[in-house]
TORPA-4810 file (N, C-alpha, C, O; in nm, 3 decimals):
<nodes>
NODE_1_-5.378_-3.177_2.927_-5.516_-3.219_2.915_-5.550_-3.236_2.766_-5.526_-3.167_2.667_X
NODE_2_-5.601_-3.327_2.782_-5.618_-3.362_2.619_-5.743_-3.311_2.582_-5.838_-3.317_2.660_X
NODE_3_-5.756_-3.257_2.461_-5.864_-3.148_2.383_-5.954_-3.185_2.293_-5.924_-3.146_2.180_X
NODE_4_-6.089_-3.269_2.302_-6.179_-3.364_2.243_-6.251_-3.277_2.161_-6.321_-3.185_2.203_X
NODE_5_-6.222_-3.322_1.974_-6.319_-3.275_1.880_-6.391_-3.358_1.817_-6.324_-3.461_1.815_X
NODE_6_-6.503_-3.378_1.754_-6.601_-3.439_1.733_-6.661_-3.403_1.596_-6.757_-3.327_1.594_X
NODE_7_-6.617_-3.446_1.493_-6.617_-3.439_1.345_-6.672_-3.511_1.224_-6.643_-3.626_1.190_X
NODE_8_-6.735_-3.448_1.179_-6.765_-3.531_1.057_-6.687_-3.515_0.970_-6.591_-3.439_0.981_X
NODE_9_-6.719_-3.595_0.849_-6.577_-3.609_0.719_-6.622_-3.495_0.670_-6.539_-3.464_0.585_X
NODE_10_-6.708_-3.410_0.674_-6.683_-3.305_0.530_-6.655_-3.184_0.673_-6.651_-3.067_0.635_X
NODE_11_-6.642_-3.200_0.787_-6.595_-3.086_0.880_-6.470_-3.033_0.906_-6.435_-2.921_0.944_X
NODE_12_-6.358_-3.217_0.855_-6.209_-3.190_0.867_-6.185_-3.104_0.760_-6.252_-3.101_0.657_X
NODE_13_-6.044_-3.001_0.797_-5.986_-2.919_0.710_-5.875_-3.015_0.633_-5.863_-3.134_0.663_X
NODE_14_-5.795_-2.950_0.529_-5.720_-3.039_0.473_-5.579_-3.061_0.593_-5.536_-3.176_0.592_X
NODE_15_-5.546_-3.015_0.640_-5.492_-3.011_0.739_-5.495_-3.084_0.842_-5.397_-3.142_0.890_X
NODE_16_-5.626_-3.087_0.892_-5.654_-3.194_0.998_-5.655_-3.323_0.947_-5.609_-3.422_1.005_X
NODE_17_-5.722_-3.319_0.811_-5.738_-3.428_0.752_-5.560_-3.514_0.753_-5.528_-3.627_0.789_X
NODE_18_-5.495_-3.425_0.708_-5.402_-3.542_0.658_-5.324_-3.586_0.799_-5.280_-3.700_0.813_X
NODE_19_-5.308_-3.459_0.924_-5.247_-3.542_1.035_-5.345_-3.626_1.105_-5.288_-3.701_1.184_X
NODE_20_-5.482_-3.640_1.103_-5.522_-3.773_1.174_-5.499_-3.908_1.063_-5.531_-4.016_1.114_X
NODE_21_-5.443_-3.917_0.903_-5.433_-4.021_0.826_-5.283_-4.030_0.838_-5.230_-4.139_0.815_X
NODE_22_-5.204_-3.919_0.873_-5.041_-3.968_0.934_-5.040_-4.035_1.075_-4.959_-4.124_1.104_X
NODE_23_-5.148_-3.980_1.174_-5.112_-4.057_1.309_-5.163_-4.225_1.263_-5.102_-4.327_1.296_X
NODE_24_-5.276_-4.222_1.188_-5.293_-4.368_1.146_-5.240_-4.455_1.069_-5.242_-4.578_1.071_X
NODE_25_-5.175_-4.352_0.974_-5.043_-4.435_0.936_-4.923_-4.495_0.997_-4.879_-4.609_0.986_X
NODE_26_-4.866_-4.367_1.081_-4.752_-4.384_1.159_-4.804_-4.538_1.278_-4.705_-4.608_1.300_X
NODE_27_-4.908_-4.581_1.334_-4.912_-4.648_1.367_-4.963_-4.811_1.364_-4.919_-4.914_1.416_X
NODE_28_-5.096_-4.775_1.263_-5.093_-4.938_1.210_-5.060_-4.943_1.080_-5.146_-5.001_1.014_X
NODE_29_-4.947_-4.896_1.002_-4.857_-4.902_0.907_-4.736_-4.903_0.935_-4.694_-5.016_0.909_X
NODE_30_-4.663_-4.845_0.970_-4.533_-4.849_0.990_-4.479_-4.912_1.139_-4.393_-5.001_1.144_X
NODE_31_-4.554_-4.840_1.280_-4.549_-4.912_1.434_-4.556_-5.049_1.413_-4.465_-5.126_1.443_X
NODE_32_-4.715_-5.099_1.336_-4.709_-5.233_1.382_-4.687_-5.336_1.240_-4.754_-5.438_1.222_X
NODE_33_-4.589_-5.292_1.157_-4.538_-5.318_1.057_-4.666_-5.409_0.968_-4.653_-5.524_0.927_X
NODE_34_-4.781_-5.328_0.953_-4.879_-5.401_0.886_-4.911_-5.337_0.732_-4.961_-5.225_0.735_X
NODE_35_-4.891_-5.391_0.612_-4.907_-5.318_0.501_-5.067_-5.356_0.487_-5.099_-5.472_0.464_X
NODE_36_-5.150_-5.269_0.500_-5.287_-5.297_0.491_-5.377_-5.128_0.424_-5.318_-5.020_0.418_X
NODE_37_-5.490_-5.143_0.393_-5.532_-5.045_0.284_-5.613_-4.933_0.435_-5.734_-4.938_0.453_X
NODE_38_-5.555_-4.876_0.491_-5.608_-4.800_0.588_-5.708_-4.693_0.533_-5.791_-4.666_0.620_X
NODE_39_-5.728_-4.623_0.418_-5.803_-4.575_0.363_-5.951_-4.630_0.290_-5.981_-4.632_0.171_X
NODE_40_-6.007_-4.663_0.378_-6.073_-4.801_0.300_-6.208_-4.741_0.254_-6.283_-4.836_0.231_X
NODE_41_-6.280_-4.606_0.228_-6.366_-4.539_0.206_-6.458_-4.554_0.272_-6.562_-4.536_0.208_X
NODE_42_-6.484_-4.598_0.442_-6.560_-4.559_0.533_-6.521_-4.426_0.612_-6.538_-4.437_0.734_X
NODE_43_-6.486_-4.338_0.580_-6.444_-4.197_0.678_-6.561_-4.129_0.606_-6.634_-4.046_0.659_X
NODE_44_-6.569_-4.159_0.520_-6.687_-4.028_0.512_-6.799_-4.066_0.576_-6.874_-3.969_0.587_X
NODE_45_-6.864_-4.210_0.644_-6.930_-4.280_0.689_-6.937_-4.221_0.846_-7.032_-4.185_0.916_X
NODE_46_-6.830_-4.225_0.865_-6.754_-4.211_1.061_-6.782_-4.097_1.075_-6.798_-4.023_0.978_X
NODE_47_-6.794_-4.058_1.207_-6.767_-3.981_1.306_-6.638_-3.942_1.368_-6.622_-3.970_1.487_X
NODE_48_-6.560_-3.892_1.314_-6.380_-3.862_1.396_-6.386_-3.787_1.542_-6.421_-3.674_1.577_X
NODE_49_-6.326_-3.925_1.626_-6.340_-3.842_1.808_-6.164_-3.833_1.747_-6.099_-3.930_1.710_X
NODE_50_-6.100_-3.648_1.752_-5.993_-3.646_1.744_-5.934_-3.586_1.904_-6.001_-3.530_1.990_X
NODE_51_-5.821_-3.613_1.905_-5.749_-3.595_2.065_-5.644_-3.478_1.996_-5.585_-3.489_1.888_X
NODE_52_-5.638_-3.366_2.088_-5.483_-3.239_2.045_-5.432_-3.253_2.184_-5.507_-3.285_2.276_X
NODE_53_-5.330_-3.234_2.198_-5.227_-3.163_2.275_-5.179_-3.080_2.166_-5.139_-3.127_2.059_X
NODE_54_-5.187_-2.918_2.203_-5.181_-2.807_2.204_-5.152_-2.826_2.033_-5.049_-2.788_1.976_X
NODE_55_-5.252_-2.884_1.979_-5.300_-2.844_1.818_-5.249_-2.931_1.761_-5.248_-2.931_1.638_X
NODE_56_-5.187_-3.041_1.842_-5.133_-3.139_1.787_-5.199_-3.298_1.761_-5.209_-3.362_1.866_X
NODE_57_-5.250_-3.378_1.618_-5.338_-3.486_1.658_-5.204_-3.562_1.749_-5.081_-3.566_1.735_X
NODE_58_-5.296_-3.616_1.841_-5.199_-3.692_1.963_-5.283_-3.841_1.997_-5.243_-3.926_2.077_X
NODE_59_-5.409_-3.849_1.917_-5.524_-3.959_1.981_-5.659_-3.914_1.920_-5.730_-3.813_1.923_X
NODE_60_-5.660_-4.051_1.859_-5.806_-4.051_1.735_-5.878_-4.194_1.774_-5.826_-4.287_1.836_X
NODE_61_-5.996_-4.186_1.727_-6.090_-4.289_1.696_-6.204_-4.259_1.595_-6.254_-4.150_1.568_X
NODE_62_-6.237_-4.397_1.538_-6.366_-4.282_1.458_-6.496_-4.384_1.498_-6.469_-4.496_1.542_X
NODE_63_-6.600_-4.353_1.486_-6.732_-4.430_1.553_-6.833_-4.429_1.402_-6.838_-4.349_1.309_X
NODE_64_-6.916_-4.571_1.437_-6.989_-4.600_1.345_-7.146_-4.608_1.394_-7.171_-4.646_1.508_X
NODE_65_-7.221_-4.581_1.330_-7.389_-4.616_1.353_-7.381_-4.760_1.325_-7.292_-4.824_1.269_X
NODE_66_-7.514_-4.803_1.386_-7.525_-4.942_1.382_-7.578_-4.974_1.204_-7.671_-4.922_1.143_X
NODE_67_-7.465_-5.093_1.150_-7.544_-5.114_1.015_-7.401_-5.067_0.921_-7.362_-5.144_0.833_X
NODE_68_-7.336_-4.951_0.944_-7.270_-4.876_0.892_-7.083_-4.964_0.891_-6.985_-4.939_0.821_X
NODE_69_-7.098_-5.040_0.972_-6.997_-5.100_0.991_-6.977_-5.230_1.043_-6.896_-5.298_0.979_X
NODE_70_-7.035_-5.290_1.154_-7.102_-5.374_1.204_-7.267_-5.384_1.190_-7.341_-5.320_1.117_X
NODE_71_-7.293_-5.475_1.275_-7.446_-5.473_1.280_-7.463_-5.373_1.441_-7.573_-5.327_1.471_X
NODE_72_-7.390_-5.360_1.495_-7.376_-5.270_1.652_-7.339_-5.132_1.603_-7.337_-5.129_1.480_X
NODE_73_-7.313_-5.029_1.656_-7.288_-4.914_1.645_-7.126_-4.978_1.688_-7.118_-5.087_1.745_X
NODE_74_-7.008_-4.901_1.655_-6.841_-4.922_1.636_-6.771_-4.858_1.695_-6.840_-4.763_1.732_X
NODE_75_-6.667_-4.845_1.732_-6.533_-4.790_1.742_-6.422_-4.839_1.654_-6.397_-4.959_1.655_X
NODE_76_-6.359_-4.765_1.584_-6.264_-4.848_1.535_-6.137_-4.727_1.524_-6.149_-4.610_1.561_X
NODE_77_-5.998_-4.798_1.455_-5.937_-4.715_1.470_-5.838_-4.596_1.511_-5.779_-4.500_1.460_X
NODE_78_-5.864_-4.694_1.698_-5.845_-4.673_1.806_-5.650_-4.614_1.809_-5.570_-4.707_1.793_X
NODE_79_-5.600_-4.498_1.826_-5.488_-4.465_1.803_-5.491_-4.358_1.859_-5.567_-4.264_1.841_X
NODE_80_-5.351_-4.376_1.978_-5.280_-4.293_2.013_-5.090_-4.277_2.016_-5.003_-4.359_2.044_X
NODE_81_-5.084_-4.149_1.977_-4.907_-4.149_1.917_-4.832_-4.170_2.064_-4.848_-4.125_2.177_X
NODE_82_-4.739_-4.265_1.997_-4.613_-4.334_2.098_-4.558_-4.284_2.236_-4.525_-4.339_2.341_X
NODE_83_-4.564_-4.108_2.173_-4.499_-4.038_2.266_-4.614_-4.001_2.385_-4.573_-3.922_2.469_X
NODE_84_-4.780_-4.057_2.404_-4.846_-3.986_2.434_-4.909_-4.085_2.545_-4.973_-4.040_2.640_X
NODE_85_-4.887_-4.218_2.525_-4.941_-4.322_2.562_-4.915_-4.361_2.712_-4.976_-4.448_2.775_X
NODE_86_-4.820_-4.283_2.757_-4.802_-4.294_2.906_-4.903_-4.192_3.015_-4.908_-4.200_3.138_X
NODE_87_-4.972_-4.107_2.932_-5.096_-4.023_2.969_-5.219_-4.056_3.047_-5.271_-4.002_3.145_X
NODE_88_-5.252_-4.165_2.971_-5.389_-4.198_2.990_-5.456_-4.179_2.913_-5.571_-4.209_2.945_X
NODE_89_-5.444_-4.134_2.801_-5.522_-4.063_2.677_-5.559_-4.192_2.555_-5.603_-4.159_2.445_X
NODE_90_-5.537_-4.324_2.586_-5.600_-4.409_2.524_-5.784_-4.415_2.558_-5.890_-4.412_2.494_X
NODE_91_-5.727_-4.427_2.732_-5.901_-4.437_2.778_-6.004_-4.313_2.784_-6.126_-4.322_2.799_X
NODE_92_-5.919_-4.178_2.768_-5.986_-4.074_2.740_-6.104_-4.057_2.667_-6.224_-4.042_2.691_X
NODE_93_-5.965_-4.072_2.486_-6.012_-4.110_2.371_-6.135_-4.212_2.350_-6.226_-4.180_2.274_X
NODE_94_-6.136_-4.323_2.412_-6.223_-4.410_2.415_-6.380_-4.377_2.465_-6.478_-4.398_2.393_X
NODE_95_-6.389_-4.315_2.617_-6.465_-4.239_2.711_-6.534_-4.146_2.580_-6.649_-4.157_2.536_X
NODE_96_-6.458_-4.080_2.549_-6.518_-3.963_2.444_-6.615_-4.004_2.321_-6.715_-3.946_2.280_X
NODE_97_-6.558_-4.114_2.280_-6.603_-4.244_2.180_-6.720_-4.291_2.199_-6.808_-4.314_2.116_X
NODE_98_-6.720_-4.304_2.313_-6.883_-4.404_2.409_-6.925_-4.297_2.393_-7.009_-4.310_2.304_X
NODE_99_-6.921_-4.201_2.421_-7.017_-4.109_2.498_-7.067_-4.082_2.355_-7.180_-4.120_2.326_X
NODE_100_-6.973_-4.003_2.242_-7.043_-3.973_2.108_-7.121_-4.086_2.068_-7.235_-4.047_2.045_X
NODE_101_-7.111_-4.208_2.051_-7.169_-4.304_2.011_-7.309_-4.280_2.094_-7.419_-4.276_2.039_X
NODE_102_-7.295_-4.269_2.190_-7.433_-4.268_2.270_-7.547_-4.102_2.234_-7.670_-4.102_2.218_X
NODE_103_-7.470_-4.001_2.232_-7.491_-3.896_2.206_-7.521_-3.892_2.008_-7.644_-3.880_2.012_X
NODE_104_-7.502_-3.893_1.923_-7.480_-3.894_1.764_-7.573_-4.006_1.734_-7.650_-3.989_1.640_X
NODE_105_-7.578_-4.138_1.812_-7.645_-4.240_1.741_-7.746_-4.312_1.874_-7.811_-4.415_1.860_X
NODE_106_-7.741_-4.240_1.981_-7.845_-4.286_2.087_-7.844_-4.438_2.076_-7.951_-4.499_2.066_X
NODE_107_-7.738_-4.495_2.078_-7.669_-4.631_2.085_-7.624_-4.642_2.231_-7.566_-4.548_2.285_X
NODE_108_-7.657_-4.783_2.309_-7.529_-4.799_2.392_-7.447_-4.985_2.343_-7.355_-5.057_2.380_X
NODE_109_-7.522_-4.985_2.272_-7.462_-5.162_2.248_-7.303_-5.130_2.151_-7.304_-5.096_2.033_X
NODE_110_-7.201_-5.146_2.219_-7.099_-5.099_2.094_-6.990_-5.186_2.063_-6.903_-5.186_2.151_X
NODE_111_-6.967_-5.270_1.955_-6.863_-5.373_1.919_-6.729_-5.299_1.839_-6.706_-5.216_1.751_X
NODE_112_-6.682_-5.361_1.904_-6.510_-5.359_1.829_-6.441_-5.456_1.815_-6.460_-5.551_1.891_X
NODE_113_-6.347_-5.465_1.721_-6.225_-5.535_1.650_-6.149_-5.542_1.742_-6.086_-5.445_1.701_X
NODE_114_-6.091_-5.572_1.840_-5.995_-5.553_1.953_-5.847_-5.626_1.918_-5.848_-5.744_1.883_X
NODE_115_-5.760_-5.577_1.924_-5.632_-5.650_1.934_-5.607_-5.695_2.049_-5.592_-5.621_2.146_X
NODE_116_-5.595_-5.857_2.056_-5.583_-5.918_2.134_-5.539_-5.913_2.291_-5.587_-5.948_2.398_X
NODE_117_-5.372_-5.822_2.225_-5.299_-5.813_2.379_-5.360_-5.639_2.433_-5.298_-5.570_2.514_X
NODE_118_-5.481_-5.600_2.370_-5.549_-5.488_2.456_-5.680_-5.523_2.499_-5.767_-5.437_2.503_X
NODE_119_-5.706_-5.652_2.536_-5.858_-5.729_2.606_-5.858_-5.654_2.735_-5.954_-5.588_2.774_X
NODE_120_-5.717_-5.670_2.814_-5.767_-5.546_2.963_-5.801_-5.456_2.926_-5.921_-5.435_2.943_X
NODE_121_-5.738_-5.371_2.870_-5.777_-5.201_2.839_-5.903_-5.213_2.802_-5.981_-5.125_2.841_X
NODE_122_-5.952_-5.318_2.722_-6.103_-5.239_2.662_-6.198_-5.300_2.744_-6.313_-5.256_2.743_X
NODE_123_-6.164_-5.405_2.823_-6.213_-5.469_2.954_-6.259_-5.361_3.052_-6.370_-5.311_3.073_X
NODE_124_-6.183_-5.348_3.087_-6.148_-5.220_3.229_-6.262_-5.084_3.172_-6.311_-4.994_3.240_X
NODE_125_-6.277_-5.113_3.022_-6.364_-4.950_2.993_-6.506_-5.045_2.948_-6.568_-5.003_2.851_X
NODE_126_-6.544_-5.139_2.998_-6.668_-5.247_3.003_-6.688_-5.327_2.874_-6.796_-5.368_2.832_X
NODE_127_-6.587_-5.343_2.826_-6.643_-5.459_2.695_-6.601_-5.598_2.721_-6.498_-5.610_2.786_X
NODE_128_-6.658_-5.700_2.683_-6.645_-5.798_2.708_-6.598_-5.865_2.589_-6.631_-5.815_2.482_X
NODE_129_-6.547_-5.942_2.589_-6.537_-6.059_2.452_-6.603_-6.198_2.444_-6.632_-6.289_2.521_X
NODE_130_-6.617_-6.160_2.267_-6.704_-6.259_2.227_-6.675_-6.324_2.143_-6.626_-6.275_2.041_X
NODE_131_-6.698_-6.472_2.157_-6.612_-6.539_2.001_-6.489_-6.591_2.026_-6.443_-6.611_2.138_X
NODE_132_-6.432_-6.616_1.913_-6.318_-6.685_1.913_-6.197_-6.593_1.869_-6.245_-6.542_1.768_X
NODE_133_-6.079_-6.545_1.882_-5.964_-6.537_1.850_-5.950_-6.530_1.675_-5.959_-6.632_1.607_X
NODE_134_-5.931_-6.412_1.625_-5.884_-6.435_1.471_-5.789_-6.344_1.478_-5.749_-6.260_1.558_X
NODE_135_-5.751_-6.401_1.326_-5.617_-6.320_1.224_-5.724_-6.200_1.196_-5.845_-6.215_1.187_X
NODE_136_-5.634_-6.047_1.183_-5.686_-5.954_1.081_-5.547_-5.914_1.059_-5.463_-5.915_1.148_X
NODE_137_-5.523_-5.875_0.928_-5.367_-5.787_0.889_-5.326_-5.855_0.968_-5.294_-5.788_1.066_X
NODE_138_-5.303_-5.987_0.985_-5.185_-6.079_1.016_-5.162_-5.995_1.208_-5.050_-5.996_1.260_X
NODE_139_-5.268_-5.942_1.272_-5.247_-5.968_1.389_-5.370_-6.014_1.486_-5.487_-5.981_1.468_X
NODE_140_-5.330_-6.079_1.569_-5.459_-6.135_1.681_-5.566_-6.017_1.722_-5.548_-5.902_1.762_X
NODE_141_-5.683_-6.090_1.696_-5.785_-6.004_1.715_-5.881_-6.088_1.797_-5.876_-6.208_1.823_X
NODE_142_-5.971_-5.992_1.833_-6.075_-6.033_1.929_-6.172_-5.927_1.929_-6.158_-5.808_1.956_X
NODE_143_-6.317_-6.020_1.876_-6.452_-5.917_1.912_-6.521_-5.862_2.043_-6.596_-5.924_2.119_X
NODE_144_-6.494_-5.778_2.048_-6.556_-5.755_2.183_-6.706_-5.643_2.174_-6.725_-5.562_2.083_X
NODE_145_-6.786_-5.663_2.275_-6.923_-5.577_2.291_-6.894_-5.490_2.428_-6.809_-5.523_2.511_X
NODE_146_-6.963_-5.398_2.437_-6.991_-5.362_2.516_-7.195_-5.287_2.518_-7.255_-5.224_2.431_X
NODE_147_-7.237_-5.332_2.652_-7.384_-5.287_2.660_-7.429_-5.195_2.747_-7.548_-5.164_2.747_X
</nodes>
């Protein structure tokens, strides 16, 4: 069962801090071979929904107020480790996401950056897409809302 914490940037320890910036490394840096500036000085901005198996980060997201990132309240960031993904703990993570977003910023309108070949997954958890198809870090993206 996966173990939902709910964090602000000055709440992480140094510890936590650096394994939720290794699970985000290990995966849109090195997984999806993208050299891009993942540290981009919105975390102190975010909200961290972090995921443990038994103390371990295993599944992160971090959430934005509306304004703060988009003009919608956000998700972004969306990561769960390789070994973990046969769980279910993508849509967990996500579930946990909405709900803080709704709970922290009394938001329900919420946009994301979507990678393309995950339109079901974020489909299936009610977002729709909007727009056209772009490049980000050289992979297919797609805006999607959810209301």
């Amino acid at each position: 069962m996966l173990d939902i914490k709910v964090k602000s940037f000055k709440e992480f320890d140094i510890e936590e801090l650096y394994n939720v910036l290794r699970l985000r490394s290990e995966i849109f840096v090195v997984e999806q071979d993208c050299v891009y500036q993942d540290i981009d000085g919105k975390d102190s901005k975010a909200i961290h929904i972090i995921g443990y198996i038994n103390k371990t980060v295993v599944a992160y997201t971090r959430i934005f107020k509306a304004g703060d990132y988009f003009d919608q309240a956000s998700i972004g960031r969306v990561a769960v480790h390789e070994d973990y993904r046969k769980f279910g703990y993508g849509k967990v993570i996500m579930k946990a996401s909405i709900t803080a977003v709704q709970e922290h910023f009394n938001e329900n309108e919420i946009k994301i950056s979507a990678q393309k070949y995950l339109t079901k997954f974020y489909t299936d958890l009610g977002f729709n897409a909007t727009g056209e198809e772009y490049l980000e870090d050289g992979i297919p993206h797609i805006a999607m809302i959810k209301k």
